[in-house]
Structures are given as C-alpha cells and as structure tokens.
C-alpha positions, 0 to 999 in steps of 0.5 A: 370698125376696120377700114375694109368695113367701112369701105365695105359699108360704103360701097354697099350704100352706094350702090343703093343710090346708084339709079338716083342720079342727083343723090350720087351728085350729093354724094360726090360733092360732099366727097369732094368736100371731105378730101379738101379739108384733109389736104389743108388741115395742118394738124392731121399726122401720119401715124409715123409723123405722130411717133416722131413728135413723141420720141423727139418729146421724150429726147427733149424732156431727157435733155431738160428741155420739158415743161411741166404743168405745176400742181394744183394749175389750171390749164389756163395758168398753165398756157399763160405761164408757157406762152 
C-alpha cells in the first residue's frame, strides 16, 4: 500500500469518528504519541542517509577495512569476536 492510500484510508476512518468527541481525543493522543517516538528514535534514516551508510560500507570494504563473518560462525561468536 502507497502512502497516498493509506493517507487515504486514514482520512476516510477519521471521519468516521468525527462526531465522537472522545474518540478523536484517542485518536489524537496516540498521534502525538507516534510523532514523539519518531523524533527520539535514533536509529530511523532517510532513505538518503541509508545509501550513504552502504556506499561508505562498500568504500570501507574496497579499502580493507571490512570485517567478515568466519564460516561456520554463529552470530554470537561473530559479535564476541568484533566487539
């Protein structure tokens, strides 16, 4: 589903509930709530920021500088041994 659909179907279920006072307050609250975890989550990218990190991931690993998971390893073992 695209964004402009399910803008769409938000709107459309809005307006549902635009008589009812205290659902819309519900509604509002949990938006609120929404927007404020986007804001502090640190690990949310642009779409621009995340191609950024693979090309510089890419450069790294043409210069040597990449670090590679052993066959056979675990992914425990793995962290252990980078960490």
């Amino acid at each position: 589903m695209t964004a402009i659909q399910l803008n769409a179907e938000i709107l459309r279920n809005l307006g549902a509930l635009a008589e009812d006072e205290s659902m819309l307050k519900r509604v509002a609250k949990y938006l609120r709530k929404l927007v404020s975890e986007k804001e502090v989550d640190p690990t949310l990218l642009s779409k621009e920021e995340f191609f950024a990190r693979i090309d510089e991931a890419r450069e790294q690993i043409k210069r040597g500088e990449g670090i590679e998971m052993l066959p056979n390893e675990s992914l425990d073992e793995f962290l252990q041994r980078v960490g």
